[in-house]
ROZA-220580 format. One record per residue (C-alpha): residue number from 1; residue in one letter; x, y, z negated. Coordinates in nm, 2 decimals. Layout:
// ROZA-220580
r pos=NUM, code=a, u=X, v=Y, w=Z
...
This chain:
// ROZA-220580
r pos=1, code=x, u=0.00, v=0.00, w=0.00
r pos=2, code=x, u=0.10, v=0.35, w=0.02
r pos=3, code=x, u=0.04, v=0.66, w=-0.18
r pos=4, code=x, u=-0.22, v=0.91, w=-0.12
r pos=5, code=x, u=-0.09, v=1.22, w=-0.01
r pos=6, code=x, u=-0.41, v=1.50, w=0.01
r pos=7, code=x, u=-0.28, v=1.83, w=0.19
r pos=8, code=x, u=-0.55, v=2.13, w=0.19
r pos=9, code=x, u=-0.65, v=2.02, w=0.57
r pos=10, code=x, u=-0.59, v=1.63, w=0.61
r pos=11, code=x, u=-0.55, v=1.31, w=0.38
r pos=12, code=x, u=-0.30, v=1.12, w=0.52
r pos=13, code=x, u=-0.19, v=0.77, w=0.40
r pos=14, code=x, u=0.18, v=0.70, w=0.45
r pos=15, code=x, u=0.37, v=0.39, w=0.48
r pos=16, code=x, u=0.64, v=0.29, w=0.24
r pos=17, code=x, u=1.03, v=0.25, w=0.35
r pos=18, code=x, u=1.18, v=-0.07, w=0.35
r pos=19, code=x, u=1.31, v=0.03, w=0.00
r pos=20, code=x, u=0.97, v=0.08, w=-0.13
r pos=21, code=x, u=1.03, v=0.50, w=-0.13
r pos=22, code=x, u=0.83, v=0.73, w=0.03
r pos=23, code=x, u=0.99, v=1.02, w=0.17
r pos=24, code=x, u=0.82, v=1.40, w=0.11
r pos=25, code=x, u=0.88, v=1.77, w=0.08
r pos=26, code=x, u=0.78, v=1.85, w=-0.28
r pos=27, code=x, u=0.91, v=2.25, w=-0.24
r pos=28, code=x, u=0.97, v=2.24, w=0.09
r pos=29, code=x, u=1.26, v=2.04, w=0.02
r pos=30, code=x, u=1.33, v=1.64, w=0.07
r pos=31, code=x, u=1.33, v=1.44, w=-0.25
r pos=32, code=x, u=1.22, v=1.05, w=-0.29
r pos=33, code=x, u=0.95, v=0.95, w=-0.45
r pos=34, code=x, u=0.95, v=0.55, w=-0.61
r pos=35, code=x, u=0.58, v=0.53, w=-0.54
r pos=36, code=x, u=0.57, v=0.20, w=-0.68
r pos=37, code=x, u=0.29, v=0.30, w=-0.93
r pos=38, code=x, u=0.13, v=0.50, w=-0.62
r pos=39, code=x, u=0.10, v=0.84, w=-0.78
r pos=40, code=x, u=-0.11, v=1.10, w=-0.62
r pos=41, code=x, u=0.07, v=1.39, w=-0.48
r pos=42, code=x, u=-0.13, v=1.66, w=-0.35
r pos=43, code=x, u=0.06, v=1.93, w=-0.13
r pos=44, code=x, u=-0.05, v=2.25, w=-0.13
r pos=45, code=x, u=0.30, v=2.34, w=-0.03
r pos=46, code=x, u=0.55, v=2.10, w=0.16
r pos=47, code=x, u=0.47, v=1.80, w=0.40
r pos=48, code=x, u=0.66, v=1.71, w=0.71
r pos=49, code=x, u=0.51, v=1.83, w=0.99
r pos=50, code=x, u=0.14, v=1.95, w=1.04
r pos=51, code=x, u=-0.09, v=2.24, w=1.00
r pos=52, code=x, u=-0.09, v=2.49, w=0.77
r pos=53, code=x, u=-0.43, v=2.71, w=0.66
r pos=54, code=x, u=-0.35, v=3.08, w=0.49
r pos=55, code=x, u=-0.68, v=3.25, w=0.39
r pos=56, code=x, u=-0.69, v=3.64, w=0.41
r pos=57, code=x, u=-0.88, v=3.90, w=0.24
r pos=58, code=x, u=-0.92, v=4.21, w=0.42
r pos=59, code=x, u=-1.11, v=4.47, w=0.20
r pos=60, code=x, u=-1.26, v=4.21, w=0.00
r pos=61, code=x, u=-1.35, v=4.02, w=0.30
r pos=62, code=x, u=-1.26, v=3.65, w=0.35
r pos=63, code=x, u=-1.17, v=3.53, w=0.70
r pos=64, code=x, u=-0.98, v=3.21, w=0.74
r pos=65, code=x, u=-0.64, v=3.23, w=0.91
r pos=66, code=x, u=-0.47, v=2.93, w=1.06
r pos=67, code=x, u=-0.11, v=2.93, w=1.08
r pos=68, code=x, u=0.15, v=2.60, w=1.24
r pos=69, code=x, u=0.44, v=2.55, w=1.01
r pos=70, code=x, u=0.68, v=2.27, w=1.00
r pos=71, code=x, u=0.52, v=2.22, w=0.64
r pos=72, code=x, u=0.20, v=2.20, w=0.51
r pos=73, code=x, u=0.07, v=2.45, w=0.23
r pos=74, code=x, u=-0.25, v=2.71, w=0.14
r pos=75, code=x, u=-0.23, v=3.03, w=0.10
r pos=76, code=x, u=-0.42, v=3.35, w=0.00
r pos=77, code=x, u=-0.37, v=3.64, w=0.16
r pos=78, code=x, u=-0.56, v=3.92, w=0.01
r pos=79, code=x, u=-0.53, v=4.25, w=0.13
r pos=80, code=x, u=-0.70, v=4.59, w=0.03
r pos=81, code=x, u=-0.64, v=4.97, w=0.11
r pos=82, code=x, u=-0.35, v=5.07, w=-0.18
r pos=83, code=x, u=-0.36, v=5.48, w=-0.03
r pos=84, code=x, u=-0.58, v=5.66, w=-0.20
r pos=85, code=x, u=-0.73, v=5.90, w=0.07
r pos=86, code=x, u=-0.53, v=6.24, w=0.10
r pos=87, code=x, u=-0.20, v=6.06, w=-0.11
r pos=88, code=x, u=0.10, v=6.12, w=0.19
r pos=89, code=x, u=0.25, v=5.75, w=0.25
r pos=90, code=x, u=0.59, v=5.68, w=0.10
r pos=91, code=x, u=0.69, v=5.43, w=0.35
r pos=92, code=x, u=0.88, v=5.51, w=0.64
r pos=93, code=x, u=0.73, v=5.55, w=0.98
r pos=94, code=x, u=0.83, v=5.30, w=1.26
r pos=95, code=x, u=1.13, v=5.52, w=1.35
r pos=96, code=x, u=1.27, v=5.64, w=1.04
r pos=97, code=x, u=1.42, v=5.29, w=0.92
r pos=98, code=x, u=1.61, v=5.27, w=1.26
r pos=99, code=x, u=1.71, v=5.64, w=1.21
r pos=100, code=x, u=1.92, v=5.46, w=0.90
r pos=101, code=x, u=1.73, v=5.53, w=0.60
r pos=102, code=x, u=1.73, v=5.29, w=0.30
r pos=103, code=x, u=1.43, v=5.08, w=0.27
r pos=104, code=x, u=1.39, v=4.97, w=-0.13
r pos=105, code=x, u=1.19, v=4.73, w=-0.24
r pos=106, code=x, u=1.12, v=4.73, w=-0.59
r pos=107, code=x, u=0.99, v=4.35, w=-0.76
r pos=108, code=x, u=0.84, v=4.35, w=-1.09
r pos=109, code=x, u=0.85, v=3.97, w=-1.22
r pos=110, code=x, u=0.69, v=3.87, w=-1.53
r pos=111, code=x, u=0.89, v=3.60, w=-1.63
r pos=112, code=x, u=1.21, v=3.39, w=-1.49
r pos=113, code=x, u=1.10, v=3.05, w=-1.64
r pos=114, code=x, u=0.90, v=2.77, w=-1.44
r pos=115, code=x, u=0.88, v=2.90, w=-1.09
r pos=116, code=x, u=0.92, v=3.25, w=-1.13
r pos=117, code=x, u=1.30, v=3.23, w=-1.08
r pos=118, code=x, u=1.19, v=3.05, w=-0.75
r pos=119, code=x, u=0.93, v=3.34, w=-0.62
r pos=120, code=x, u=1.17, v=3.63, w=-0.69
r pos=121, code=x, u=1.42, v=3.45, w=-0.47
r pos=122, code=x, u=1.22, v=3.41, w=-0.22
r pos=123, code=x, u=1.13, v=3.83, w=-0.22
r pos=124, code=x, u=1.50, v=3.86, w=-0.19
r pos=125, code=x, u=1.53, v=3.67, w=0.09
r pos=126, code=x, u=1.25, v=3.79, w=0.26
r pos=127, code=x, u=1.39, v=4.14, w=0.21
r pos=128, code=x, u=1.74, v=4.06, w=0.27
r pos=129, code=x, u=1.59, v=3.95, w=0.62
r pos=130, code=x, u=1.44, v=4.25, w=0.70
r pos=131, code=x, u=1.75, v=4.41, w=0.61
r pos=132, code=x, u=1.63, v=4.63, w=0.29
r pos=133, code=x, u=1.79, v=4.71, w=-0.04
r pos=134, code=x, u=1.65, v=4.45, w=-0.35
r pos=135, code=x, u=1.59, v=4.57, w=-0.70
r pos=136, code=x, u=1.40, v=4.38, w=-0.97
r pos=137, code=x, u=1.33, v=4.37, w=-1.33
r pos=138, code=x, u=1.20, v=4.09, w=-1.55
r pos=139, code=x, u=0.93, v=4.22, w=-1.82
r pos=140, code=x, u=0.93, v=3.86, w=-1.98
r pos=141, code=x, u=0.60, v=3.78, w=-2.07
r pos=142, code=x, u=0.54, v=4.17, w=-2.17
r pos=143, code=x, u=0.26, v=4.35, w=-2.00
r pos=144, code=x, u=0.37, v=4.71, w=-2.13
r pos=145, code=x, u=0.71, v=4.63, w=-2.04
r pos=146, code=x, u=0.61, v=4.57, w=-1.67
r pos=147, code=x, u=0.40, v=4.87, w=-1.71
r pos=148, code=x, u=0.69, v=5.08, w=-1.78
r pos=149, code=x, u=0.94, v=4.92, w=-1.56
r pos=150, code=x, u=0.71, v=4.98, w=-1.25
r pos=151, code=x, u=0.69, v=5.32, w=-1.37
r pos=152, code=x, u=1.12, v=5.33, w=-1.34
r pos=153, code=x, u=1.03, v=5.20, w=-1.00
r pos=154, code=x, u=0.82, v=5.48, w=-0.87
r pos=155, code=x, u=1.04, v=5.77, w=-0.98
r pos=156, code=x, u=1.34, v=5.60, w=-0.83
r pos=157, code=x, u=1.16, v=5.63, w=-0.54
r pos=158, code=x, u=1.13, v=5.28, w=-0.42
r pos=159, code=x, u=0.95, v=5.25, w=-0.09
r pos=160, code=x, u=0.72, v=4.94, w=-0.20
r pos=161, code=x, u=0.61, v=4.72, w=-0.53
r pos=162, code=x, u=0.56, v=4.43, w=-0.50
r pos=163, code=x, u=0.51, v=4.22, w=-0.81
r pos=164, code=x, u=0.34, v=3.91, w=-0.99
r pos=165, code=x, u=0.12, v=4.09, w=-1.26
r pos=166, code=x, u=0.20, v=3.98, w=-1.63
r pos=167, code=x, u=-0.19, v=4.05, w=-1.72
r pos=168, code=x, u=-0.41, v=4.07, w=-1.41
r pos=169, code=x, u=-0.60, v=4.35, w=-1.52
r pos=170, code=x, u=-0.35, v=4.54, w=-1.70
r pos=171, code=x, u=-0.15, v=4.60, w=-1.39
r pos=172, code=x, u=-0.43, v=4.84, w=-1.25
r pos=173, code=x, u=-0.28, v=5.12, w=-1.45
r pos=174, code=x, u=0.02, v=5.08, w=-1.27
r pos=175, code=x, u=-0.17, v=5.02, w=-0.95
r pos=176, code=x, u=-0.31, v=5.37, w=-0.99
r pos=177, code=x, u=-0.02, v=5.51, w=-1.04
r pos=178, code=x, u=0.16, v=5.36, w=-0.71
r pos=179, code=x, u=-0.16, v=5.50, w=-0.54
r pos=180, code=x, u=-0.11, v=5.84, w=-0.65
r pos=181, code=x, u=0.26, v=5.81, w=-0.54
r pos=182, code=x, u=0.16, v=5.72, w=-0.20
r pos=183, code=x, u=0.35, v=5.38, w=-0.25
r pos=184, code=x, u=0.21, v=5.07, w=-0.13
r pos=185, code=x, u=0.16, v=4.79, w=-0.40
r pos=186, code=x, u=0.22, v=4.40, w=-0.33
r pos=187, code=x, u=0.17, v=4.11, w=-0.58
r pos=188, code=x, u=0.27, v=3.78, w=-0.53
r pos=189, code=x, u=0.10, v=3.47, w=-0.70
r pos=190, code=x, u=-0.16, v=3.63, w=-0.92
r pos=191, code=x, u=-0.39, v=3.87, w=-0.77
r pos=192, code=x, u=-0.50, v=4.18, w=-0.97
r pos=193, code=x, u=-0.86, v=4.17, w=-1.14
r pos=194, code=x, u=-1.02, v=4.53, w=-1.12
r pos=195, code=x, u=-0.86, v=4.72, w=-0.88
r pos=196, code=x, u=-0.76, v=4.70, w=-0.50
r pos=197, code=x, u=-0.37, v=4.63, w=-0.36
r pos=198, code=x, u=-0.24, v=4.65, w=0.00
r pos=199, code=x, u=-0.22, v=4.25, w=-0.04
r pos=200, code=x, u=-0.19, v=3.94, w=-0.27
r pos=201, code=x, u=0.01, v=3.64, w=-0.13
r pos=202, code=x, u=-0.08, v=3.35, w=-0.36
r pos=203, code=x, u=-0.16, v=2.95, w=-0.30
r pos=204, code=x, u=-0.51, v=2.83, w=-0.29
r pos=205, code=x, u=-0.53, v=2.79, w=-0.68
r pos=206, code=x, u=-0.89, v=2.66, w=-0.69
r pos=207, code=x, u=-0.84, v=2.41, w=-0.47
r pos=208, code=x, u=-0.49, v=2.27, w=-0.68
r pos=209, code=x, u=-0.66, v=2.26, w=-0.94
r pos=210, code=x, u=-0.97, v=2.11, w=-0.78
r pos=211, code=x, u=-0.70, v=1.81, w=-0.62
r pos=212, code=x, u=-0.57, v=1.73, w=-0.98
r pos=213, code=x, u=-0.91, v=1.68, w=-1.13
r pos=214, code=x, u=-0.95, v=1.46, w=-0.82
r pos=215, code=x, u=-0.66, v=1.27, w=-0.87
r pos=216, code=x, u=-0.74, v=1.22, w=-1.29
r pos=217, code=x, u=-1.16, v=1.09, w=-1.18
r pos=218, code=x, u=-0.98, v=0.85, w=-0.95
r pos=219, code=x, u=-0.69, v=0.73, w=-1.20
r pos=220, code=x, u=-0.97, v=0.70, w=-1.48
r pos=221, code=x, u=-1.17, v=0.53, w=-1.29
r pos=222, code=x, u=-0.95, v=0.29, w=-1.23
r pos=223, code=x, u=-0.85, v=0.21, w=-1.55
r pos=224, code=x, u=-1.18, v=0.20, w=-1.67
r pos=225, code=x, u=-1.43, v=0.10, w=-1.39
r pos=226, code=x, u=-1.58, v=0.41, w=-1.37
r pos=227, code=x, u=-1.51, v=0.77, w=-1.47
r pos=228, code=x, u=-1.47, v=0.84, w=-1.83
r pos=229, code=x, u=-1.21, v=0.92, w=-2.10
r pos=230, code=x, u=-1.05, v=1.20, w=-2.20
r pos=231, code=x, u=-0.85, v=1.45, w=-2.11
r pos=232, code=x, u=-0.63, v=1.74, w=-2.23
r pos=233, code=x, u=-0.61, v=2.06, w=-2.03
r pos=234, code=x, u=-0.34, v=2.28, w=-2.09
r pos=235, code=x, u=-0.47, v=2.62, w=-1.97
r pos=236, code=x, u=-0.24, v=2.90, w=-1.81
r pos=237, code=x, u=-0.23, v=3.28, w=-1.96
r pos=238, code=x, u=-0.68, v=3.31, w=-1.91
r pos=239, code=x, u=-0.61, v=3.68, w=-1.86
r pos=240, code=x, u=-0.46, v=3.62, w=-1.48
r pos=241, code=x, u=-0.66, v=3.50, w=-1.18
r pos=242, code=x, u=-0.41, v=3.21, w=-1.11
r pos=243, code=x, u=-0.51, v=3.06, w=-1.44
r pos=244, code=x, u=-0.86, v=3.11, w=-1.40
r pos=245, code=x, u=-0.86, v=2.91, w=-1.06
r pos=246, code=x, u=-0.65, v=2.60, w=-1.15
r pos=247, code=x, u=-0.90, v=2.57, w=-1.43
r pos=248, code=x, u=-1.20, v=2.68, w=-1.25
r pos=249, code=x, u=-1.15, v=2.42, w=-0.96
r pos=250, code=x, u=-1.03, v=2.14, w=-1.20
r pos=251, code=x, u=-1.36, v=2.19, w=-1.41
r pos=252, code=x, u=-1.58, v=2.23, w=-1.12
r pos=253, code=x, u=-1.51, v=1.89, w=-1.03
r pos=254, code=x, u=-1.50, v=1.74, w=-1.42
r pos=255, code=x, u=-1.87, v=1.89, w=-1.48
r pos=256, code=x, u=-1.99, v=1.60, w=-1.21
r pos=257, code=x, u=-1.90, v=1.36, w=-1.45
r pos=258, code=x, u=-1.99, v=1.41, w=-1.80
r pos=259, code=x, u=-1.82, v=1.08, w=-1.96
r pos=260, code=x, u=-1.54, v=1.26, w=-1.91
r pos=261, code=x, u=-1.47, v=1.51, w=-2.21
r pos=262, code=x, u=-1.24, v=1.78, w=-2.14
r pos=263, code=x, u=-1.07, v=1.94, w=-2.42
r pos=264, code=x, u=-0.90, v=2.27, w=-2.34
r pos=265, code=x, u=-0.59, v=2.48, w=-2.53
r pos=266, code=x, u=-0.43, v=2.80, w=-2.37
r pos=267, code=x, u=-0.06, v=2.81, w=-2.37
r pos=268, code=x, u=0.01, v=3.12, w=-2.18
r pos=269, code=x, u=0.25, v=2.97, w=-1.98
r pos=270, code=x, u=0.47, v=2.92, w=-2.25
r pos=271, code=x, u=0.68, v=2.63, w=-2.31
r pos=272, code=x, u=0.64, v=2.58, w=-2.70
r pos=273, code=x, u=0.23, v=2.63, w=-2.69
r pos=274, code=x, u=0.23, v=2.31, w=-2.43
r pos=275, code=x, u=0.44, v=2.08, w=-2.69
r pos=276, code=x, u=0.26, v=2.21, w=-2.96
r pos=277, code=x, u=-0.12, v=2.14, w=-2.80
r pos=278, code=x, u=0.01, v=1.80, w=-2.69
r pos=279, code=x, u=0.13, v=1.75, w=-3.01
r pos=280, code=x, u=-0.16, v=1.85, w=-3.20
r pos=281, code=x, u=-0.43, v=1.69, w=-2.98
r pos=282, code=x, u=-0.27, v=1.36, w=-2.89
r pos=283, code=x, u=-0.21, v=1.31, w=-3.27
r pos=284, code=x, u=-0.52, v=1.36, w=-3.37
r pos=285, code=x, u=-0.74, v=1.18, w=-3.11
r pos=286, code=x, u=-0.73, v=0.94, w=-2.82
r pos=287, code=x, u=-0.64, v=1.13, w=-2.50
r pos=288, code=x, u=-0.60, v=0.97, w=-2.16
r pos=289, code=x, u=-0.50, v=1.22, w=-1.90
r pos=290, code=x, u=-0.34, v=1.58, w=-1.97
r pos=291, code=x, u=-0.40, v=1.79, w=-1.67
r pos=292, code=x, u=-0.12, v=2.12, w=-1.66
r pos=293, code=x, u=-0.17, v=2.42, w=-1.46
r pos=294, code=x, u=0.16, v=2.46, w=-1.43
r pos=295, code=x, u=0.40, v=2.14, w=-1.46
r pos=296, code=x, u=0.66, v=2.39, w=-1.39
r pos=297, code=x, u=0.68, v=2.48, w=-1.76
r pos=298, code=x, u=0.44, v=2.18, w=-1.91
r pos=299, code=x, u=0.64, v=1.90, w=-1.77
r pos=300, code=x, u=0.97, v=1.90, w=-2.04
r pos=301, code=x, u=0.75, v=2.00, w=-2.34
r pos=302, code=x, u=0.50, v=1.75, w=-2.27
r pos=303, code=x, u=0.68, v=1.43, w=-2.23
r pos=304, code=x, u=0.87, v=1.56, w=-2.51
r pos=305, code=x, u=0.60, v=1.57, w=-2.69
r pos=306, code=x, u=0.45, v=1.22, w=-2.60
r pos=307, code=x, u=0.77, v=1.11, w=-2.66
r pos=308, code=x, u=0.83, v=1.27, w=-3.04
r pos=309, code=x, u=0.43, v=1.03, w=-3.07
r pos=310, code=x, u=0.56, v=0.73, w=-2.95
r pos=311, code=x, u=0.33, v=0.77, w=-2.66
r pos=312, code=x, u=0.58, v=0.84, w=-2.37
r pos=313, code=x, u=0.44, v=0.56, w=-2.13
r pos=314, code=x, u=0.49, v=0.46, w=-1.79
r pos=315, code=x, u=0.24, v=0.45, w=-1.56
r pos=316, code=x, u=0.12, v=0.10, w=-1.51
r pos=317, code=x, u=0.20, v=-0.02, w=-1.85
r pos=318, code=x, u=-0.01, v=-0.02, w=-2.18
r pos=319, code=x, u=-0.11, v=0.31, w=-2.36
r pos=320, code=x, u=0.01, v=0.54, w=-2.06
r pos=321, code=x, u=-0.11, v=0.86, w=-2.04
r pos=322, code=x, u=-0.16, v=1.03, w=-1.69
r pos=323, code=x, u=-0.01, v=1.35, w=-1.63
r pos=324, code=x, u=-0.12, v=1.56, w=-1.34
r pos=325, code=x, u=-0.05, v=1.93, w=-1.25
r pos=326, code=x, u=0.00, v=2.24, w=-1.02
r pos=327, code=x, u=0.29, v=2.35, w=-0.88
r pos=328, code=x, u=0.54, v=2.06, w=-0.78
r pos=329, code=x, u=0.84, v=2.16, w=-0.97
r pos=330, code=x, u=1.15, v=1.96, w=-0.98
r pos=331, code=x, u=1.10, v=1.82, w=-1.37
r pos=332, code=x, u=0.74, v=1.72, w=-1.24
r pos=333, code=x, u=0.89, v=1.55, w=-0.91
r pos=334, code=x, u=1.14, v=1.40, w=-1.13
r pos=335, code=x, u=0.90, v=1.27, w=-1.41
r pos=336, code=x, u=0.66, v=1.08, w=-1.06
r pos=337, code=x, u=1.00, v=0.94, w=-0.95
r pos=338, code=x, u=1.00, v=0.80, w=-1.33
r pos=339, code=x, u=0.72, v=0.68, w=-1.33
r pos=340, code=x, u=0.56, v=0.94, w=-1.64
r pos=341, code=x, u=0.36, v=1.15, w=-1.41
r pos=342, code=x, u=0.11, v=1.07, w=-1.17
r pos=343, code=x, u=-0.01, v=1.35, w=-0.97
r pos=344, code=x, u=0.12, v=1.71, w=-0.84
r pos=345, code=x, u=-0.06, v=1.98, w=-0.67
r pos=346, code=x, u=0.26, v=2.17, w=-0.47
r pos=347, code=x, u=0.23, v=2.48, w=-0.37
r pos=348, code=x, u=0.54, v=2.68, w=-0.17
r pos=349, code=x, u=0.73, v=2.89, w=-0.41
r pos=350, code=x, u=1.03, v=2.96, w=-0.21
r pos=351, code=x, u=0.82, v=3.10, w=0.06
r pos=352, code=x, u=0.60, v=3.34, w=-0.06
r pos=353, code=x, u=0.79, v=3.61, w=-0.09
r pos=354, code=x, u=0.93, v=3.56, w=0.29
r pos=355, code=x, u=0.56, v=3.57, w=0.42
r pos=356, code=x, u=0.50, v=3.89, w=0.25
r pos=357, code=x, u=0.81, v=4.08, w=0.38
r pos=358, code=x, u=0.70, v=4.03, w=0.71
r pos=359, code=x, u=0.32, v=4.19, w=0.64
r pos=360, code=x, u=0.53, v=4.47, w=0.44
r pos=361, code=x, u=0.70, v=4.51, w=0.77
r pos=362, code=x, u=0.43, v=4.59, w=0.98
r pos=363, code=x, u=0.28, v=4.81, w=0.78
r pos=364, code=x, u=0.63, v=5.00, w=0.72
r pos=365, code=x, u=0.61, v=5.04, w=1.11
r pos=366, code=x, u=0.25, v=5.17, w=1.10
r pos=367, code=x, u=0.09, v=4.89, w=1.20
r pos=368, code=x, u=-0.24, v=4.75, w=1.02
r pos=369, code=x, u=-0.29, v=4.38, w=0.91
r pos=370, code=x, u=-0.65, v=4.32, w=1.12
r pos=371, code=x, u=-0.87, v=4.00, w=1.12
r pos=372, code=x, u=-0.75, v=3.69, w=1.35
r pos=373, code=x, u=-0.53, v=3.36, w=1.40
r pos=374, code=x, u=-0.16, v=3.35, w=1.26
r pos=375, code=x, u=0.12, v=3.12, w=1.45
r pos=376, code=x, u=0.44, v=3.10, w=1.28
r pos=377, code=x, u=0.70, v=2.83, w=1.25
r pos=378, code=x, u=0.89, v=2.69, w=0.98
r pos=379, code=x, u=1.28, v=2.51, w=1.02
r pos=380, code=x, u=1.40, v=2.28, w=0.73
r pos=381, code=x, u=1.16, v=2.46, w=0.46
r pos=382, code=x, u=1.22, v=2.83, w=0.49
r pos=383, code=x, u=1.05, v=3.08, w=0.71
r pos=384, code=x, u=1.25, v=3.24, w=1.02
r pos=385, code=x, u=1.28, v=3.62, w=1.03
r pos=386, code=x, u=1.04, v=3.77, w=1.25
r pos=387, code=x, u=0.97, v=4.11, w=1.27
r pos=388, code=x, u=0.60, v=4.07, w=1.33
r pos=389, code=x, u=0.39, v=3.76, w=1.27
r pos=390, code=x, u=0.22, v=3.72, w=1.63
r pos=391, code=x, u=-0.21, v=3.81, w=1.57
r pos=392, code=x, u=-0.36, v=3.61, w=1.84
């Protein structure tokens, strides 16, 4: 048999190698997976060659944008007018970069932990391609702190933010102040709740978490004939849109099946609150699955912890507790080459911030982002420079 790989647009089954491996692209890179326990791995982000599906919000308007990569992953695009009416733009016009003036992008992140480390990267590289200056500063964790750094940003002048909010809502202070500044604002991976930004880049959140609650029906279901059991959900930072969608499409699914009981503990994203939940639930009941939305920081803590109980298990053996997540990290693909987790929705952290540059781009040369069908390729897992992503 093989394992089940689900993309956002196909389910594909995929033969084993003569060794028994199966060969993927968690994060757009090539590890091996020993699918001898056939885990599920669900890529949002990396598979070897088909189609990818970005979805774009123009104004607050949905349309659906496909794109052919040499991987497979979901995107959303959303994008929203950031100049308030009258403010004079700060970016350059089409002929002042080639005139030889500095283009600065300025990247807020909100943390360097998990895959945060991984998205600013990939802004550099997408601005290094387009051949602008790269500054960033890390608030870690601290919403006023980001507030104030993005401040430092606009009276250096900077000539776009772009930046993955700390607190979704918070960040529309800062928003307004970009506005009145006349400088376009970006965010990456969590989309800002309350206010409106030139565009958000992010993966199709709802449905990761919606392929992972997928994955846990089926894996309790087979170890119990039918779908019941329990399982621990370790929640994301509630106050960010990205958390709200793992859980929302993970729970959607769970409510069609009430044998299942769901029991749910916010970590913030931080490392300690996802030991200390597993810790503190596991011990004090029966738990079956534990569902992360993000195995970038849950993976380590939470075997950890199930080790520190006694209960670190392999799949396929007695007492094993199923482990599925978002993101695809390497401690998660590690841990499914192990044989301790069993399922990981990917999504494409190195490219995000390489996809964006080139939007920035267009609009730097007084273009506008309209409504249609996006072709791009992809060679070995990154993104090739191009100076305007063809609109067909």
């Amino acid at each position: 048999m093989s394992p089940h790989v689900l993309g956002s647009a196909i389910v594909q089954h995929t033969n084993l190698d003569s060794r028994g491996h199966y060969l993927s692209l968690g994060q757009c890179q090539a590890p091996v997976f020993d699918a001898l326990c056939l885990p599920f791995v669900h890529f949002n982000a990396c598979f070897q060659s088909t189609v990818l599906q970005f979805q774009w919000e123009k104004k607050m308007k949905k349309v659906a944008l496909l794109l052919v990569f040499g991987v497979l992953f979901s995107l959303v695009l959303s994008a929203c007018t950031a100049v308030a009416p009258g403010a004079a733009p700060a970016t350059p016009a089409a002929g002042e970069e080639a005139a030889g003036e500095k283009i600065t992008i300025g990247y807020g992140a909100p943390e360097l932990s998990g895959g945060q480390g991984g998205i600013m990267a990939g802004m550099e590289l997408g601005a290094k391609n387009q051949g602008w200056e790269f500054v960033s500063n890390n608030a870690n964790f601290d919403a006023s702190a980001q507030a104030n750094q993005i401040d430092d940003f606009i009276a250096s002048g900077v000539n776009a933010i772009v930046t993955v909010p700390v607190d979704s809502q918070a960040i529309c202070a800062a928003v307004k102040k970009a506005k009145d500044a006349g400088i376009p604002f970006y965010t990456i991976d969590r989309a800002p709740i309350g206010c409106e930004i030139n565009m958000t880049v992010q993966s199709d959140n709802y449905l990761a978490g919606k392929q992972s609650a997928e994955a846990m029906v089926a894996l309790l279901t087979e170890k119990y004939g039918e779908p019941k059991g329990t399982v621990l959900e370790l929640q994301g930072n509630l106050g960010q849109n990205v958390a709200q969608l793992r859980g929302g499409g993970f729970n959607d699914v769970m409510k069609e099946y009430p044998n299942i009981k769901i029991i749910s503990k916010p970590t913030d994203w931080d490392a300690a609150k996802f030991s200390q939940n597993t810790l503190d639930v596991v011990a004090a009941e029966p738990v079956d699955g534990i569902y992360m939305h993000s195995d970038c920081v849950g993976t380590v803590p939470v075997t950890a912890a199930l080790e520190q109980l006694g209960k670190k298990v392999k799949a396929g053996e007695e007492g094993h507790i199923f482990l599925a997540g978002v993101d695809g990290c390497a401690d998660a693909l590690q841990s499914i080459r192990d044989g301790y987790s069993d399922q990981a929705s990917s999504q494409p952290i190195p490219d995000f911030g390489v996809v964006l540059a080139d939007y920035i781009a267009i609009e730097f040369a007084g273009g506008t982002i309209e409504e249609g069908t996006v072709t791009r390729k992809a060679h070995h897992g990154r993104l090739p420079r191009s100076s305007s992503p063809t609109l067909v």
